[in-house]
C-alpha positions in Angstrom: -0.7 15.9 8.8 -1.6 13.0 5.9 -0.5 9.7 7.1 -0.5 7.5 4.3 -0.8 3.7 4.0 0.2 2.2 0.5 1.3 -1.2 -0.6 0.7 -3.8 -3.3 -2.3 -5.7 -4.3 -3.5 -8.1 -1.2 -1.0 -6.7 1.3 -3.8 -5.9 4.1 -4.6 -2.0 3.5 -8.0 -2.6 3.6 -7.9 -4.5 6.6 -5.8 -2.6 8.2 -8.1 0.5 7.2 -10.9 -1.6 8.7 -9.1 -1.9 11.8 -8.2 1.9 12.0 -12.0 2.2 12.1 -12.9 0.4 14.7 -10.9 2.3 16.6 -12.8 5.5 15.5 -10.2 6.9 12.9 -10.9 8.2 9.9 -9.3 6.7 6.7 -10.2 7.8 3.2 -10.1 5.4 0.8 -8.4 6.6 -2.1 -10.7 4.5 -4.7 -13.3 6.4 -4.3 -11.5 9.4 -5.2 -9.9 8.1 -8.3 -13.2 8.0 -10.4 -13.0 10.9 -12.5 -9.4 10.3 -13.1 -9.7 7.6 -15.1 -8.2 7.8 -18.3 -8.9 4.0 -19.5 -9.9 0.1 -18.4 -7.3 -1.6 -19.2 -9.9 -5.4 -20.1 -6.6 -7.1 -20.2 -5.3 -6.9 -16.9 -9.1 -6.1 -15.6 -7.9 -2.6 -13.9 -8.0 1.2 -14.5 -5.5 3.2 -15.8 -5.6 6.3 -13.3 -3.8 10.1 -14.4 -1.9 9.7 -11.0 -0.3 13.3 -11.8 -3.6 15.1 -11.7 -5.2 12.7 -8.8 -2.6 13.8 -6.7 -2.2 17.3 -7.5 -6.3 17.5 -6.6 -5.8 16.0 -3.6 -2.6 17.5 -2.3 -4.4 19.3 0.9 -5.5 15.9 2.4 -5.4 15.6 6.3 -6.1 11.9 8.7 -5.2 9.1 6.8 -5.4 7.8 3.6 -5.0 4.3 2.3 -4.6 2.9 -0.8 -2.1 1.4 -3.5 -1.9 4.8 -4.8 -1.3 7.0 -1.2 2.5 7.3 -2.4 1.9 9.7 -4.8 0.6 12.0 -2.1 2.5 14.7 0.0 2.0 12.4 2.8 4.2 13.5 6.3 4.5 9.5 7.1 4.0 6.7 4.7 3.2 3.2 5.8 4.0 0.6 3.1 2.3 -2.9 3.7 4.4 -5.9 2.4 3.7 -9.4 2.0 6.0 -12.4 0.8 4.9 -13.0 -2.8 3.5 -16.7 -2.1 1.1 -16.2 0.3 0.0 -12.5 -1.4 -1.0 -15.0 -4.5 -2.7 -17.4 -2.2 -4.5 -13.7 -1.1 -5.4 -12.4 -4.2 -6.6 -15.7 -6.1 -10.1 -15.5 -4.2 -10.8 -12.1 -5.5 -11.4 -14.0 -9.1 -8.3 -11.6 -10.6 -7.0 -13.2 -13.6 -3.8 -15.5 -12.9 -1.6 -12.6 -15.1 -3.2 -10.3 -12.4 -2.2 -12.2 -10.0 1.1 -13.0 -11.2 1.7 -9.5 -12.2 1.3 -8.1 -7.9 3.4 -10.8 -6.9 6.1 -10.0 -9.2 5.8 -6.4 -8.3 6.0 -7.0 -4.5 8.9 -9.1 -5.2 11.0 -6.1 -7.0 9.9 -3.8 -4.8 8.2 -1.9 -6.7 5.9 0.1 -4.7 9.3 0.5 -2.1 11.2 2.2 -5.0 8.6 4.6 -6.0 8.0 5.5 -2.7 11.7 5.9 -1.5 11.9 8.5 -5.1 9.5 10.7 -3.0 9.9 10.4 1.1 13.1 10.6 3.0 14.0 7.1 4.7 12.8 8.9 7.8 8.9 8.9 6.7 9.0 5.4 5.2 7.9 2.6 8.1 7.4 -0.9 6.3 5.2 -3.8 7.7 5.1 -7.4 7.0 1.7 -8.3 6.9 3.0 -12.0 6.1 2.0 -13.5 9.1 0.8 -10.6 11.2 -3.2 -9.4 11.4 -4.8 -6.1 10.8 -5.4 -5.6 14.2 -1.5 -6.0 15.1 -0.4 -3.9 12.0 -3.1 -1.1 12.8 -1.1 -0.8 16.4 2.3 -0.7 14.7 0.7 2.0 12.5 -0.4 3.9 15.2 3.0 4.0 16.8 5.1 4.7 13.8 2.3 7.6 13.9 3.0 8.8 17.2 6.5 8.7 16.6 6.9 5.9 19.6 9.0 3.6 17.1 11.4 4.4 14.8 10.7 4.6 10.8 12.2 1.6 9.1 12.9 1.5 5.6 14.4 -1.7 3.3 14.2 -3.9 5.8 12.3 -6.6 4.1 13.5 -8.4 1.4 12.3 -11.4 -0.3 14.9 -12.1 -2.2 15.8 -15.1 -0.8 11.8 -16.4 -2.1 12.5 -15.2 -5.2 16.2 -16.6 -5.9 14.2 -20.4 -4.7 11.8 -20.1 -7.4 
């Protein structure tokens, strides 16, 4: 079974992963899978362009989990999506020294949902479980992981919305 763990930009999967870890479970990090799948940098927006098509086809027999902005695209039995409220994910990624279209760019898509909507074109709403990593830490998010996992809570899909943030702005 692949459990996956996807999300914008600055929404905690690597943290989360981290946290995972400690615990003694395996998680893949899909960037250092995507290497030779690169089709172009992209100096502009200071990112590659990955084939996502032929990524995921190689790596369509994955077990454990897997995080990454990119898990989505895999045949994934669960899929966690990390969400964050588009203020304090710019307040998260403006450390990282990404450029403020970057920045600006992961806000806006976390605010249109964007990784939600591809991911709801793949999974049924009964593999989807979204977290708010607003105000929550890894260690709290690993746990709710772990039980959407073990199928000890229910899978929860559309239940954030940040429209109201983005109808203030």
């Amino acid at each position: 079974m692949l459990i996956g763990i996807t999300g914008t930009p600055g929404t905690g999967k690597t943290s989360v992963a981290e946290a995972l870890r400690r615990r003694g479970i395996d998680v893949l990090d899909l960037k250092t899978t995507v290497g030779p799948f690169v089709i172009e940098h992209d100096s502009e927006m200071g990112a590659d362009v990955v084939d996502v098509e032929a990524w995921a086809k190689e790596h369509q027999f994955l077990e454990g989990y897997a995080e990454g902005a990119i898990a989505h695209f895999l045949p994934c039995e669960k899929i966690i999506i990390l969400r964050c409220r588009p203020d304090v994910l710019e307040q998260r990624l403006a450390p990282r020294g990404y450029s403020a279209e970057k920045i600006r760019e992961n806000a806006e898509a976390e605010a249109l949902d964007v990784i939600l909507i591809e991911t709801a074109d793949a999974f049924s709403t009964e593999q989807i479980y979204e977290i708010d990593t607003t105000s929550i830490d890894s260690e709290t998010a690993a746990d709710m992981i772990l039980a959407f996992a073990e199928d000890k809570v229910p899978a929860s899909f559309g239940t954030i919305d940040w429209s109201e943030y983005v109808m203030s702005l």
